[in-house]
PASEBA-1860 file (N, C-alpha, C; in nm, 3 decimals):
! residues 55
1> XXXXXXXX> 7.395/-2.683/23.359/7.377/-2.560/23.286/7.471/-2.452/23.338 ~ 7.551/-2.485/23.438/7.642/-2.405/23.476/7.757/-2.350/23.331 ~ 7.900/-2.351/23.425/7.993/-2.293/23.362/8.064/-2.410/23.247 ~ 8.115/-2.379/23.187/8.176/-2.431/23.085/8.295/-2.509/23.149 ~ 8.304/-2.653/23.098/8.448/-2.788/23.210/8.557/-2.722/23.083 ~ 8.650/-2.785/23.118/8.746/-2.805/23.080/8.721/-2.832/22.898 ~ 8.669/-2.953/22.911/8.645/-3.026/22.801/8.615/-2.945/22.691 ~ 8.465/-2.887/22.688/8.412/-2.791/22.672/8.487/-2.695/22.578
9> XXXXXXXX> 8.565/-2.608/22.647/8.710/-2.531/22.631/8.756/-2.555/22.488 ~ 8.816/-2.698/22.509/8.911/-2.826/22.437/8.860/-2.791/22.290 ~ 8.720/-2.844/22.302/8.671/-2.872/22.168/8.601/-2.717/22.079 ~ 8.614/-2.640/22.167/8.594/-2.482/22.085/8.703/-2.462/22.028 ~ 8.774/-2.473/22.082/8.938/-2.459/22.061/8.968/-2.519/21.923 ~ 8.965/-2.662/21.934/8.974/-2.733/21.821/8.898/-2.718/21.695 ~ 8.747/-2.677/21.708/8.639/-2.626/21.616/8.729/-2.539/21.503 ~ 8.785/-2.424/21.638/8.810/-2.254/21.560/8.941/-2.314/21.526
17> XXXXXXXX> 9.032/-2.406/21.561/9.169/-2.402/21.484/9.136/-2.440/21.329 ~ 9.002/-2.589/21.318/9.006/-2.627/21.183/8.929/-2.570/21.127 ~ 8.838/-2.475/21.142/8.782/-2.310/21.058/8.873/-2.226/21.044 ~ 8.980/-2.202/21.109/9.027/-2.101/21.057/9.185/-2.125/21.020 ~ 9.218/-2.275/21.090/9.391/-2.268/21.054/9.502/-2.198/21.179 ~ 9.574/-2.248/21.174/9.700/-2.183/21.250/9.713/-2.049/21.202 ~ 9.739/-2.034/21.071/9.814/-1.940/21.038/9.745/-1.776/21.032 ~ 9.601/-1.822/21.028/9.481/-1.746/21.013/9.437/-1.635/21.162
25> XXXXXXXX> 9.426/-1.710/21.290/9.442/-1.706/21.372/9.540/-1.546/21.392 ~ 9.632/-1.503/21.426/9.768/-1.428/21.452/9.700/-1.334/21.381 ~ 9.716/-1.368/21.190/9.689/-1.257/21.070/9.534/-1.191/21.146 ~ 9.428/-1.291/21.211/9.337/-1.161/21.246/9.326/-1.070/21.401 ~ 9.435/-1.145/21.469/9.451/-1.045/21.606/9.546/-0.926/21.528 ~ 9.609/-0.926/21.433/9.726/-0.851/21.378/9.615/-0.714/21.328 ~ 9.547/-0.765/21.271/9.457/-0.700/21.210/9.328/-0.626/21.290 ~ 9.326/-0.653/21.444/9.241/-0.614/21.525/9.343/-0.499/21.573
33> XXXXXXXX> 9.468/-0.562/21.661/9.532/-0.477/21.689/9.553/-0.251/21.571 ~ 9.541/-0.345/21.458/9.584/-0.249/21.375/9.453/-0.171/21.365 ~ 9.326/-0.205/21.405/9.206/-0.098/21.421/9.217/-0.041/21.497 ~ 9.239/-0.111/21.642/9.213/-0.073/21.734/9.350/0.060/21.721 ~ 9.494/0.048/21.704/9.557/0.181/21.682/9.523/0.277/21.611 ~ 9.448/0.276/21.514/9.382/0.366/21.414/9.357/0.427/21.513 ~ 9.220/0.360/21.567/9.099/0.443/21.643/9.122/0.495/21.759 ~ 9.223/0.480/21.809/9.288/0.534/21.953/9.352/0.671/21.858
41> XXXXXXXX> 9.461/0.629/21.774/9.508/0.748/21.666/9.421/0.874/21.657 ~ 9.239/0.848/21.635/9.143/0.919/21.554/9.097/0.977/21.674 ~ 9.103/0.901/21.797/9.024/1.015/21.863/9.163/1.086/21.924 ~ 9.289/1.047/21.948/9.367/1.160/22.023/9.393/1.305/21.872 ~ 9.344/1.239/21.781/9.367/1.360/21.688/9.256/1.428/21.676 ~ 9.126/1.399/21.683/8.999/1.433/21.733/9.020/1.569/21.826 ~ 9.067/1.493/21.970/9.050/1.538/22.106/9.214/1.729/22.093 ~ 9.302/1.663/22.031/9.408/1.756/21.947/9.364/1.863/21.895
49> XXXXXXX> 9.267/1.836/21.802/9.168/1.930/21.682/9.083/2.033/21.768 ~ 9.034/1.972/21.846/8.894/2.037/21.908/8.978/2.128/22.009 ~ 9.100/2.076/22.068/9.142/2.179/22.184/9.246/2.298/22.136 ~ 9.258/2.264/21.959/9.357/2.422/21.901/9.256/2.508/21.852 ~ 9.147/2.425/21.851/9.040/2.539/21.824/8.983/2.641/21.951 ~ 8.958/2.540/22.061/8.952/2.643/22.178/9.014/2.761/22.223 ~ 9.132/2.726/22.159/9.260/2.774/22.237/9.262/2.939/22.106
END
């Protein structure tokens, strides 16, 4: 019940390639990446907003 072998690994691996494909794979880190810049975007424009108002 320990940690996960090698093997283990292998066959998740293999599961998620034939659910989702090679090509599928990339298109949704592409697509994570591209939230995740939004939302870094939203709060430095956030954090921007709130400190010309102080000012």
């Amino acid at each position: 019940m320990g940690s996960f072998s090698v093997w283990h690994w292998m066959i998740v691996l293999a599961v998620v390639l034939l659910l989702f494909g090679r090509g599928k794979i990339p298109e949704l880190m592409g697509d994570v990446a591209k939230g995740i810049r939004s939302f870094k975007n939203g709060l430095s424009d956030d954090t921007a907003g709130s400190a010309e108002k102080k000012s």
